[in-house]
LOFI-908254 format. One record per residue: y, x, z of N, C-alpha, C in turn. Coordinates in steps of 0.2 Angstrom, whole numbers, plus 2048, in hexadecimal, padded with zeros to 3 digits. Example, Ala and Ser with C-alpha at 12.3 -4.5 7.8 and 13.67 -1.06 7.14 Angstrom:
7E48428277EA83E8277F0842827/7F58408237FB844824800840827/
! end
This chain:
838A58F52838A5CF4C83EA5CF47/842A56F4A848A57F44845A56F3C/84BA55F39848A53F31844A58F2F/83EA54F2E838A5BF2983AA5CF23/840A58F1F840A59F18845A61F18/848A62F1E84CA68F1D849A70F1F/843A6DF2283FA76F2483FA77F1D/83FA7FF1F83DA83F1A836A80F18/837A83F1082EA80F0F829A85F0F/82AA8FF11824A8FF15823A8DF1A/829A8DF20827A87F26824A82F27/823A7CF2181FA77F2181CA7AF1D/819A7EF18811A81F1980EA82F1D/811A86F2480FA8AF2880CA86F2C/811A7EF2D80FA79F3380BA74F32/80BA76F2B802A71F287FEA74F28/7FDA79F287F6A80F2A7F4A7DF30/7FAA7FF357FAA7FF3B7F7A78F3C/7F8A72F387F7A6CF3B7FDA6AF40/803A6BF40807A6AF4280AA62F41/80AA62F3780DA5CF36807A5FF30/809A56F2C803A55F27808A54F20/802A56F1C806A56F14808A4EF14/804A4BF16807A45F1580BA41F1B/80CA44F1D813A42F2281AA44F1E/819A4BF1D81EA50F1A820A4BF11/81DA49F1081DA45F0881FA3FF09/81EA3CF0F81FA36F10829A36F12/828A3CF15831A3EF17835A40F12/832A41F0C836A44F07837A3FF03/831A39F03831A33EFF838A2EF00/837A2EF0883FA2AF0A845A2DF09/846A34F0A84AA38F0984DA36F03/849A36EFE84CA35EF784EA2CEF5/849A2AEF984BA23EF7851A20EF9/853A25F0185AA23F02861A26F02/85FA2BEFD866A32EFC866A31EF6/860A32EF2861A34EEA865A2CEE6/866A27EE886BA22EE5870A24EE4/874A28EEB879A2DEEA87BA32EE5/876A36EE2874A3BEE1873A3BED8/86DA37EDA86BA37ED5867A3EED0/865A41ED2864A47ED385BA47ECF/856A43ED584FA43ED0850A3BECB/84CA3CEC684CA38EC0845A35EC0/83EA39EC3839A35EC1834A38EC9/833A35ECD82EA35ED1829A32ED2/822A32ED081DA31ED181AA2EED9/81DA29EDE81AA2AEE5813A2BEE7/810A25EE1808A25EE4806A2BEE3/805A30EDD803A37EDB805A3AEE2/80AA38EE280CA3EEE7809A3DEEE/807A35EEF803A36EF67FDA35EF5/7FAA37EEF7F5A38EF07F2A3EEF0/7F7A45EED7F7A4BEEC7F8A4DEF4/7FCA49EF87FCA4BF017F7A49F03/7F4A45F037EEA44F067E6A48F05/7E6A49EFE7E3A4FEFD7E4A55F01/7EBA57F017ECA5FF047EBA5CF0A/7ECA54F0E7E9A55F167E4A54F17/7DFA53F137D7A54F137D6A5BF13/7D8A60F0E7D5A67F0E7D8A6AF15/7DCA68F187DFA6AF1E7DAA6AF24/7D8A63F237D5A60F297CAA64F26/7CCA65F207C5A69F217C6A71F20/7CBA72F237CDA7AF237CFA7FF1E/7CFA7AF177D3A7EF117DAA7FF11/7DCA86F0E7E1A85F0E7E3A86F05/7E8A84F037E9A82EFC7EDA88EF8/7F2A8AEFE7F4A90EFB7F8A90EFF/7FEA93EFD806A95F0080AA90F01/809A8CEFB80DA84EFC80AA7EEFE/804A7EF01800A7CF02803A74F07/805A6EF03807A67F0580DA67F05/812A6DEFF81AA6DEFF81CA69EF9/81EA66EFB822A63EF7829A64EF1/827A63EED82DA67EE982DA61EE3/833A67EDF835A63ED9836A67ED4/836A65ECC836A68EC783BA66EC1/841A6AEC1846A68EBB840A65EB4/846A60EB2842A5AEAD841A5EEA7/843A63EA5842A67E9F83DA6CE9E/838A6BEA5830A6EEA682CA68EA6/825A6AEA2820A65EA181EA64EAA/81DA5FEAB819A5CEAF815A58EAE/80EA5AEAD80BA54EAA80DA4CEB0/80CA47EAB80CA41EAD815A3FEAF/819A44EAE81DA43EAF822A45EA9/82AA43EAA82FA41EA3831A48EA6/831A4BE9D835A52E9D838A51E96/83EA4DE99841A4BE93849A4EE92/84AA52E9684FA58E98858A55E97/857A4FE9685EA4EE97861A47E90/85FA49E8E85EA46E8685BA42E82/85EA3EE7F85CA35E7B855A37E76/853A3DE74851A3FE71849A3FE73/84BA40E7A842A3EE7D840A3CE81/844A35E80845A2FE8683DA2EE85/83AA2FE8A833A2CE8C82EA2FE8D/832A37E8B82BA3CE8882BA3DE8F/820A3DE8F81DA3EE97819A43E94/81AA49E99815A51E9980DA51E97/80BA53E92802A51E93802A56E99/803A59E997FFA60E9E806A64EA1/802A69EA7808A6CEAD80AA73EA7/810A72EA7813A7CEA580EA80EAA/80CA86EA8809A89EAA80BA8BEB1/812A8DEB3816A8CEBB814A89EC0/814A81EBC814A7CEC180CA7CEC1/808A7DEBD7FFA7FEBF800A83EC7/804A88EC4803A8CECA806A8BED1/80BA87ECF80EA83ED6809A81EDA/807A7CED5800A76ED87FBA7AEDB/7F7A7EED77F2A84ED97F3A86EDF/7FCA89EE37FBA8AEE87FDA84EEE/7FDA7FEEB7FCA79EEF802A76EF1/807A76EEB80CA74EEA80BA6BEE9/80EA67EEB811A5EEE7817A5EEE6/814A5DEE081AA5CEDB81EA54EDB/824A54EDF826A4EEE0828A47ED8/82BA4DED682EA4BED0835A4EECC/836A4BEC6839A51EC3843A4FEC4/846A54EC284FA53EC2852A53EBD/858A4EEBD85DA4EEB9860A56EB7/862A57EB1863A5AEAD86BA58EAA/870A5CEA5873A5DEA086EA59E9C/872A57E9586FA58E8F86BA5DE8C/864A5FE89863A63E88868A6AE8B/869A6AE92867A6EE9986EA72E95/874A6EE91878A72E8E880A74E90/87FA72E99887A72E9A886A74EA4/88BA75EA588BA76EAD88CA71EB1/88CA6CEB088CA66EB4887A60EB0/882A5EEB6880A5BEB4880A53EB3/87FA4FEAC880A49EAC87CA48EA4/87BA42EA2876A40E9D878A39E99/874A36E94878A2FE92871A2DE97/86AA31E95865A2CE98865A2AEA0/868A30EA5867A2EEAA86FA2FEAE/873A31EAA879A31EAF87CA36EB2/881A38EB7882A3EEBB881A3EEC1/87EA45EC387AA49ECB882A49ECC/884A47ED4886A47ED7885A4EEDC/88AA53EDE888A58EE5887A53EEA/882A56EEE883A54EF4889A55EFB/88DA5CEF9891A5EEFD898A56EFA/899A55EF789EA51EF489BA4DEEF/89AA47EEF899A42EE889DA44EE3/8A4A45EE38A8A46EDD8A8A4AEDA/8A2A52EDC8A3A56ED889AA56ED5/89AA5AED2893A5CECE890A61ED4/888A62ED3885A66ED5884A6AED0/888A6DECA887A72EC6880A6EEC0/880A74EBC87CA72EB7878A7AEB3/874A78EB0870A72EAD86AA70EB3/867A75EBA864A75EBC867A6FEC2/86FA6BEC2870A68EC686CA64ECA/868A60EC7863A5BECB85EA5EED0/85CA63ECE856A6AED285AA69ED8/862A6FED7866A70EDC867A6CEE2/86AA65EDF86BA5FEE3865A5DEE9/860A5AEE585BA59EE7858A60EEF/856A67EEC856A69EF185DA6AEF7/861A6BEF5865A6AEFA866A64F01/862A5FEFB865A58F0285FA57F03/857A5BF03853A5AF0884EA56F03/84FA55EFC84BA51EF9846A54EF8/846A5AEF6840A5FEF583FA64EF8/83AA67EFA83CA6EEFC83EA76EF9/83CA75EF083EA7AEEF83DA76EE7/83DA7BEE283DA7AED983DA7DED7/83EA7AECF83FA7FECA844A7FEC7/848A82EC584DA81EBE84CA85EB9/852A85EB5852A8BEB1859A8EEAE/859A90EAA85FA96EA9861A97EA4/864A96EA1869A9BE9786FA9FE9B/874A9BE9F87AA9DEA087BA9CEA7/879A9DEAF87CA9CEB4877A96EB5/871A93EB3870A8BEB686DA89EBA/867A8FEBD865A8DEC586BA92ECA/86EA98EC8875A9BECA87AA97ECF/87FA92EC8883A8FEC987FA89ECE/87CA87ECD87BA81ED1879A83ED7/875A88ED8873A8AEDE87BA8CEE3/87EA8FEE0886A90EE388BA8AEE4/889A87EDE88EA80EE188AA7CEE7/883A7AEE787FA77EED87EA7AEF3/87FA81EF387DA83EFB877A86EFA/872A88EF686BA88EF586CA92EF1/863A91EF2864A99EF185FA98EE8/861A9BEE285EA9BEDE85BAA0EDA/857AA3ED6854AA9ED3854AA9ECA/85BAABECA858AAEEC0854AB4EBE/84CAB4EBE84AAB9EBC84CABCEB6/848AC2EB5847AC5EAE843AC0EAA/845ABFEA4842ABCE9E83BABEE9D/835AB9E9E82EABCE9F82DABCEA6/830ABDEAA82CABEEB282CAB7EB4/82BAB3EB482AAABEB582AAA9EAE/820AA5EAC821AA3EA6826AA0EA1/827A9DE9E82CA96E9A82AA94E95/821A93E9581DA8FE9381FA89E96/81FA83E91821A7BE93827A7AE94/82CA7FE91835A7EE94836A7AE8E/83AA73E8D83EA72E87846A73E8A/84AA75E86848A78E7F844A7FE80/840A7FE7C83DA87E7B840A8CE7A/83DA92E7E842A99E7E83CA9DE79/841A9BE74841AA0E6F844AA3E6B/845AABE66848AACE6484DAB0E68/853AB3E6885AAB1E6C859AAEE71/857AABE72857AA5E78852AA8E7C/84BAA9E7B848AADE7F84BAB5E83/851AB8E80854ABCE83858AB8E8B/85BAB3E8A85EAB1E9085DAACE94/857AA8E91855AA1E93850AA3E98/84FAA0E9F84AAA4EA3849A9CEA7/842A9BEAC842A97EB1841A99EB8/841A97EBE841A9AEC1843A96EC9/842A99ECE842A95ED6847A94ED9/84AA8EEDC84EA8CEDF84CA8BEE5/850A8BEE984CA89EF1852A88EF7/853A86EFE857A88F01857A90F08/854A92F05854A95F08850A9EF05/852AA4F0584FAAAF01848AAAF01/845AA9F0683EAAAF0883BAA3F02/83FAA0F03836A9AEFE83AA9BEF8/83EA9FEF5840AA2EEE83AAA6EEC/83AAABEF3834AAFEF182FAACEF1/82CAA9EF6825AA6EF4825AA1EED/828A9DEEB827A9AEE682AA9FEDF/82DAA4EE182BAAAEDB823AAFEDB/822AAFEE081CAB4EE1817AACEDC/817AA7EDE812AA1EDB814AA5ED5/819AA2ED181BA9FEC781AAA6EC6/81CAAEEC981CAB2EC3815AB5EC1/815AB7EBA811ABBEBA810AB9EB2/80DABDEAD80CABCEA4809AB5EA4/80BAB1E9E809AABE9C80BAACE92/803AACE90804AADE8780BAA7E85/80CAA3E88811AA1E84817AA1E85/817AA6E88820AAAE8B820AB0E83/826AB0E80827AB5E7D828AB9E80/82AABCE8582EAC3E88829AC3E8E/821AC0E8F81FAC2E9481AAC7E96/81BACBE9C81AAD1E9D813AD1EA2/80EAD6EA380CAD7EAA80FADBEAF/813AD8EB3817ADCEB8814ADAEBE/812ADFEC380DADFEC8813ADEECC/812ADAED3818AD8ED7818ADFEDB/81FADFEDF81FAE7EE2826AE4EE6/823AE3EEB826AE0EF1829AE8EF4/830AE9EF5831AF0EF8832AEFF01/832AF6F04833AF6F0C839AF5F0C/83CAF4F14843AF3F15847AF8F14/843B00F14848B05F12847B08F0C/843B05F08844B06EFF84AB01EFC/84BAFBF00850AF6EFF856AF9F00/858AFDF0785DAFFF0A860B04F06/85CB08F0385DB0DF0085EB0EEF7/85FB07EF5862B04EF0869B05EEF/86DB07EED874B05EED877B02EEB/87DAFDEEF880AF7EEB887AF8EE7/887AF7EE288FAF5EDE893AEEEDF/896AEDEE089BAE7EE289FAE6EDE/8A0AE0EDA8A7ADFED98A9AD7EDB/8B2AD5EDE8B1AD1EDD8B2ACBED9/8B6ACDED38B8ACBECA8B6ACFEC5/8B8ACDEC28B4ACFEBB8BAAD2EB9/8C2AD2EBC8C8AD3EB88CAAD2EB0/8C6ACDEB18C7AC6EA98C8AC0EAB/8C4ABCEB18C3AB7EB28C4AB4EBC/8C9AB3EBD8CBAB3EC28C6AB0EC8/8C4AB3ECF8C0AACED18C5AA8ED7/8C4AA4ED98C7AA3EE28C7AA6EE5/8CCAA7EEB8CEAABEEF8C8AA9EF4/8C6AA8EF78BDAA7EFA8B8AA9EF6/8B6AA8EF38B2AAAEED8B3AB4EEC/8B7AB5EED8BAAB9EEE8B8ABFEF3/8BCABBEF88B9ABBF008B2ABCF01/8ADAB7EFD8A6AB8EFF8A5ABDEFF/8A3ABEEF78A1AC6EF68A3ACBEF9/8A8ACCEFC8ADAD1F008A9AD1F07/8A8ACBF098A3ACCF0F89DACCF0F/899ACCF07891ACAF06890AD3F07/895AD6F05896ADEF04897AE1F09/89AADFF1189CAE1F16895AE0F19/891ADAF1988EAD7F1D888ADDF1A/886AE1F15880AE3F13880AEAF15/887AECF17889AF2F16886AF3F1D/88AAEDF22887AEFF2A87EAEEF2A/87DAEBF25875AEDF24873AF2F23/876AF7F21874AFBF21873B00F19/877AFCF15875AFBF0D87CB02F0B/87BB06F05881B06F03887B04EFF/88AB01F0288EAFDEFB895AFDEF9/895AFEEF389CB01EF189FAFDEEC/8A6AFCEEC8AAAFAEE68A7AFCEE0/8A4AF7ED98A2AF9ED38A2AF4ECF/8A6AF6EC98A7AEFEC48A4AF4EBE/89EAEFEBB89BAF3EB68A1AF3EAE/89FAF6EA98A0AF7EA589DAF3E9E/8A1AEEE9C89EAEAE9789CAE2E95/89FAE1E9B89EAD9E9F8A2AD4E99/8A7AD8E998ACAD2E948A5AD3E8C/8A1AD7E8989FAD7E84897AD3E84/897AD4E8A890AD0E8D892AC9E8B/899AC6E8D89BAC1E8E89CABDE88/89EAC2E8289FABFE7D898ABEE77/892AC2E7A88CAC2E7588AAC0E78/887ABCE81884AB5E80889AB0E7F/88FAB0E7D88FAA9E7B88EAA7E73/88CAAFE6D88BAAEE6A882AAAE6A/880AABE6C878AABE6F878AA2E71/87BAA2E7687BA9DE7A87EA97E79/885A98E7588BA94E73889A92E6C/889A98E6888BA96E61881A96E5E/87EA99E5E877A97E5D875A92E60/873A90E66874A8AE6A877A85E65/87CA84E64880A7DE5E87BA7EE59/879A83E55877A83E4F870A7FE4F/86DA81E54866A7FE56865A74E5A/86BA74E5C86DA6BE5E86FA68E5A/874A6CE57878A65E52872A63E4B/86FA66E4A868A61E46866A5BE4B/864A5FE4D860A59E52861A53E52/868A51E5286AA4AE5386DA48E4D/86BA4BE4786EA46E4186BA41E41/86FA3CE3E86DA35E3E86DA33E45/86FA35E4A86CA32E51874A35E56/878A35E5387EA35E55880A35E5E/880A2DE5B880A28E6187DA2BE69/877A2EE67874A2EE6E877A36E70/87BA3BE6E87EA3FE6F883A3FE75/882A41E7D886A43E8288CA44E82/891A40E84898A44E83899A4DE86/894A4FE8A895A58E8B892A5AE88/88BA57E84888A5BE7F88EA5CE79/892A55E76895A56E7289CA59E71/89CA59E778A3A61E788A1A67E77/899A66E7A897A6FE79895A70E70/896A6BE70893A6BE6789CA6FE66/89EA6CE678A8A6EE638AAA73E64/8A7A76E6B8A8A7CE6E8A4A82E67/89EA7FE66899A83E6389DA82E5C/89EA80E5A8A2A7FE528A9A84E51/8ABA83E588B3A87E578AFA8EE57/8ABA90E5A8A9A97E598A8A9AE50/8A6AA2E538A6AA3E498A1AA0E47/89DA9FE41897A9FE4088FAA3E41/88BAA0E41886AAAE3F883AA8E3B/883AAEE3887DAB0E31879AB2E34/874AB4E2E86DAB7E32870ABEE34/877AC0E31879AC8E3187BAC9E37/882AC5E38884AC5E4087EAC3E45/879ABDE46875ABDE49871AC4E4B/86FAC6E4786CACEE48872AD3E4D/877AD5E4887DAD7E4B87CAD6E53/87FAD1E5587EACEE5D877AD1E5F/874ACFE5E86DAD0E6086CAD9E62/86CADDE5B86DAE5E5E872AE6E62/878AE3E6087DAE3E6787CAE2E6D/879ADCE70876ADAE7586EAE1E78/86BAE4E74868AE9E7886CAF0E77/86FAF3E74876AF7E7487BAF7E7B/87AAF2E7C880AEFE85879AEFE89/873AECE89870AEDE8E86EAF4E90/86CAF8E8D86DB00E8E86FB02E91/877B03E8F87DB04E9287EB03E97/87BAFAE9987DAF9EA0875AFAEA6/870AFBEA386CAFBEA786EB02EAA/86FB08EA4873B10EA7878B0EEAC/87BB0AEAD881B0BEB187CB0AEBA/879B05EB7872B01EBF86EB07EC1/870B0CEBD86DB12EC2870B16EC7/875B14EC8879B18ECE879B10ED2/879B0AED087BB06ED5874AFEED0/86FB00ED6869AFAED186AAF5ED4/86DAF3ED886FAEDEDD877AECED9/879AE5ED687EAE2ED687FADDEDA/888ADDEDC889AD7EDF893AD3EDD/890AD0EDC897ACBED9895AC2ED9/89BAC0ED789FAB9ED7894AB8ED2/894AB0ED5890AAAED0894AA5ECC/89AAA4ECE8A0AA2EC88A5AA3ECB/8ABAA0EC98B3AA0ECB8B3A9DECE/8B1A97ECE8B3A92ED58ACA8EED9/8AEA8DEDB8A8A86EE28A8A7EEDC/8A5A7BEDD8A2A77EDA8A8A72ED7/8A9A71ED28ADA6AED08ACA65ECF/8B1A62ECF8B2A5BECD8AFA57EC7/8ACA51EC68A9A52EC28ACA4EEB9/8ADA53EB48B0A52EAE8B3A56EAF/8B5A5BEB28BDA5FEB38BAA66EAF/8BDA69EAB8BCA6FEA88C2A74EA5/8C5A74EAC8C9A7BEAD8CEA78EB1/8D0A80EB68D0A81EBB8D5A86EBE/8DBA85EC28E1A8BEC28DFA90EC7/8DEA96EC68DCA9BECC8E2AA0ECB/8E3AA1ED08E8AA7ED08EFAA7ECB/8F4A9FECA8F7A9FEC38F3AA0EBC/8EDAA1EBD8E9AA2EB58E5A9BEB5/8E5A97EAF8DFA93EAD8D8A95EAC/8D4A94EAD8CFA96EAC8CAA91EAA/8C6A91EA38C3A8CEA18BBA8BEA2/8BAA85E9E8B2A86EA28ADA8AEA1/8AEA8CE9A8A8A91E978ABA98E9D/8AFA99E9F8B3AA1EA28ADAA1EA9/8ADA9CEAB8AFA99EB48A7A9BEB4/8A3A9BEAE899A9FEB0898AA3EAE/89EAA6EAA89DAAFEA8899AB4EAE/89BAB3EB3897AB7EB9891AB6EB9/88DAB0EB5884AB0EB6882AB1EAE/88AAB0EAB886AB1EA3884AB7EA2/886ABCEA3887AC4EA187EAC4EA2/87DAC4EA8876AC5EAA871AC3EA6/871ABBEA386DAB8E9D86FABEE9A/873ABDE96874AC2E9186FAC8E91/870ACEE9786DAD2E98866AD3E9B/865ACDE9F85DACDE9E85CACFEA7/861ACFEAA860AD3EB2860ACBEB5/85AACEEBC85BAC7EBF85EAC7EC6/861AC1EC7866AC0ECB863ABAED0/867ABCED6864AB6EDB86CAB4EDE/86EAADEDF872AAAEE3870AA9EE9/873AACEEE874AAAEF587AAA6EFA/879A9FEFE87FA9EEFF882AA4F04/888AA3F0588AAA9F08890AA4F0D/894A9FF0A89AA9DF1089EA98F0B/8A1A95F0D8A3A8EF0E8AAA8EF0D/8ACA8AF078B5A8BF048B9A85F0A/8BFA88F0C8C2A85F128CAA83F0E/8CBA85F098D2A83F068D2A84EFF/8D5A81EFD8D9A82EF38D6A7DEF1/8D5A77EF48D2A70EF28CBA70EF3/8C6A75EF48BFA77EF18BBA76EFA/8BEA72EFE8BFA73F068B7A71F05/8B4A74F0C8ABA71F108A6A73F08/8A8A76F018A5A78EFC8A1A7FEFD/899A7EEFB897A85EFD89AA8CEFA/89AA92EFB89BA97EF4893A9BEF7/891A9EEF088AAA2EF288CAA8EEC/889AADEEF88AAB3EEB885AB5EE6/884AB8EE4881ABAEDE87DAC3EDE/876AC4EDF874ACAEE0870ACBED8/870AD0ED786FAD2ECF86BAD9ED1/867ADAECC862ADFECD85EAE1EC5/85DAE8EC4859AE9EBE854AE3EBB/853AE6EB584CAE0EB1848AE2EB5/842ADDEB883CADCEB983AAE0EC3/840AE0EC3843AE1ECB844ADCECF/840AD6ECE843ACFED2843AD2EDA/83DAD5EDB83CAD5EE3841ADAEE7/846ADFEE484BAE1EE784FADFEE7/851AD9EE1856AD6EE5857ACFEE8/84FACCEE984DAC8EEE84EACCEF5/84CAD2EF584DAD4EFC850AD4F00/857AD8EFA85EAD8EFC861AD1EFF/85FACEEF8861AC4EFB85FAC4F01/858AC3F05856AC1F0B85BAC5F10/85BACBF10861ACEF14867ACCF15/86BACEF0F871AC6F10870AC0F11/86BABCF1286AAB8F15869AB7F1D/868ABAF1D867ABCF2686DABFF2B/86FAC2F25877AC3F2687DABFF27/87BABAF2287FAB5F2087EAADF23/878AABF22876AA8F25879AA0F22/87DAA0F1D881A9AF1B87DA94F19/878A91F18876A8BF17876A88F1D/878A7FF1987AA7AF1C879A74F1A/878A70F1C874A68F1D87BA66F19/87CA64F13882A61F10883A58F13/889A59F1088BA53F15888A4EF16/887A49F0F884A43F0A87DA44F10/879A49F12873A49F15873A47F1E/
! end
């Protein structure tokens, strides 16, 4: 049967139905998986084993007495450290809540559990989940799996990591700027930024409120587009302590309600350069769809540079205002990325409650505008950043004779926080030159608010198409 840590995880639901292999065999594979990869990695921070074999032995009692638990019925997964887990550290990065353990499950991870999800244990994070690569004072730096030297992205880093090298089979992270996106693209791994409210973010620290409940989202990581969808169809649906939470009935479309979507394509932004692969993907994510049977056409929306500038008021310059309290008198335990991002947030303007407001109407004045445009083309497809994964500390990057910095290099996933559309990363193909060699690249599909499943579906297609996921080196 080859490594069980790398089926797909409805596959091993399917083959623990089946009685094929046992949740606690399945748990017991992932258990050594992590004890002999994640030193490397570094990737999970708190694993519980005994919960966890004891939570497999239950689902292999209900099996052997002919229950079945749900969809994820003896799957093993993992939960960014910035969601409640009861009994486990959701301490999200930061000296701040060295030790804090979850009384009780985020509503999500209820739901995980209810369909008969184990929760392995939770991942390393950014500092308060505030930079794209991840690293900590309390736990240190996630290494990629594709390359130790480089990061697995951030803030959802540790999730990334971790699923890709077999450690879990699917997660959660979450989102402000690009952070299950980014990481899913730099790892090989496929990830889902809903709309704001369609996956609760009750239990998220920091809490999306505010501003931040406009861009701050959580939402399903996995290797593969199918256990995206099932571990979406679990997490979504209203939860009272989601501000923007809606009842949206799910609405799975046929193959020719899909087909008959039209796609727009770009492959830059024409601000922000990406690699000449990067480049290339999209170019073939776009041919590959079209012999699908899709329509798709050259289209650069209208607005993107302004998108780009009001979430960083949101995300940049709010965001400072809201951490740099926090650690008066406690200096010292301040990350050296969190304290860049602090200097970053200072050099910006300031806000008042007037500009605050300002941005704010500005930000639904652009969404309008741009949803208008999603009527001729509800299917988007473009770059997840400028480049394949870097190195880690490095924050800028030569593409085309132009520098490009760090905040620039996630403008591609920022726009959509912004705007509120959800987006799903798909690997698509593998950088072969310009230093960035054996590094995955994954494309980026976008779809109207509250439209995940059209552009899940689309994602599955190009996946089938494409077919690029791959057993990274380190594995």
């Amino acid at each position: 049967m080859g490594d069980l840590t790398f089926l797909p995880a409805v596959v091993m639901a399917r083959r623990i139905r089946q009685r094929k292999i046992s949740p606690v065999e399945l748990v017991d594979a992932h258990l050594a998986k992590i004890e002999r990869v994640n030193p490397n990695l570094n990737a999970f921070v708190h694993v519980d084993a005994e919960r966890v074999r004891r939570e497999a032995s239950e689902a292999e009692a209900a099996v052997m007495s002919g229950k079945t638990l749900g969809p994820l019925h003896g799957v093993p997964i993992s939960i960014k450290s910035s969601l409640d887990v009861a009994g486990m550290r959701c301490e999200a990065g930061t000296r701040l809540r060295t030790g804090y353990v979850a009384a009780q499950d985020a509503p999500l991870v209820a739901r995980l559990r209810n369909a008969g999800a184990i929760v392995l244990g939770v991942t390393n994070t950014p500092e308060l989940l505030m930079a794209w690569e991840t690293d900590n004072r309390l736990y240190g730096r996630t290494n990629s799996p594709w390359d130790l030297d480089r990061t697995p992205g951030g803030s959802s880093g540790g999730e990334a990591a971790a699923i890709a090298a077999g450690m879990s089979a699917g997660g959660v992270g979450s989102d402000g700027g690009g952070s299950i996106r980014v990481p899913a693209h730099f790892s090989g791994i496929c990830g889902l930024k809903p709309t704001p409210g369609r996956i609760p973010a009750t239990g998220h620290f920091p809490a999306s409120g505010g501003p931040f409940a406009l861009i701050g989202v959580v939402g399903p990581m996995a290797r593969t587009v199918n256990d995206v969808k099932v571990l979406f169809e679990v997490m979504q649906g209203p939860d009272e302590g989601d501000a923007c939470a809606a009842p949206v009935p799910l609405r799975w479309p046929s193959g020719d309600q899909t087909r008959n979507r039209p796609i727009g394509y770009f492959e830059d932004d024409g601000r922000t350069p990406v690699t000449e692969e990067i480049r290339a993907a999209v170019h073939h994510a776009a041919q590959a769809l079209r012999g699908a049977g899709f329509q798709v056409e050259p289209f650069r929306p209208a607005g993107l540079e302004e998108a780009r500038l009001l979430w960083k008021k949101f995300f940049v310059s709010a965001g400072g205002m809201l951490i740099r309290p926090m650690f008066r008198g406690r200096e010292q335990d301040l990350s050296p990325m969190l304290a860049q991002f602090l200097e970053w947030s200072a050099g910006e303007p300031p806000l008042s409650g007037e500009t605050l407001l300002d941005a704010w109407i500005g930000r639904d004045i652009l969404r309008a505008k741009f949803l208008a445009q999603m009527r001729k083309y509800p299917i988007l497809l473009c770059p997840a950043a400028a480049i394949p994964a870097f190195r880690h500390g490095e924050r800028s990057w030569t593409i085309d004779g132009k520098t490009v910095n760090y905040l620039d290099a996630w403008s591609y996933t920022e726009w959509f926080n912004l705007l509120g559309n959800p987006g799903v990363v798909v690997p698509v193909s593998r950088s072969v030159t310009g230093g960035w060699e054996g590094l995955p690249i994954g494309v980026q599909i976008v779809g109207r608010p509250w439209e995940e499943e059209q552009v899940l579906a689309v994602a599955a297609l190009l996946e089938k198409e494409c077919g690029a996921w791959k057993i990274p080196p380190i594995c």
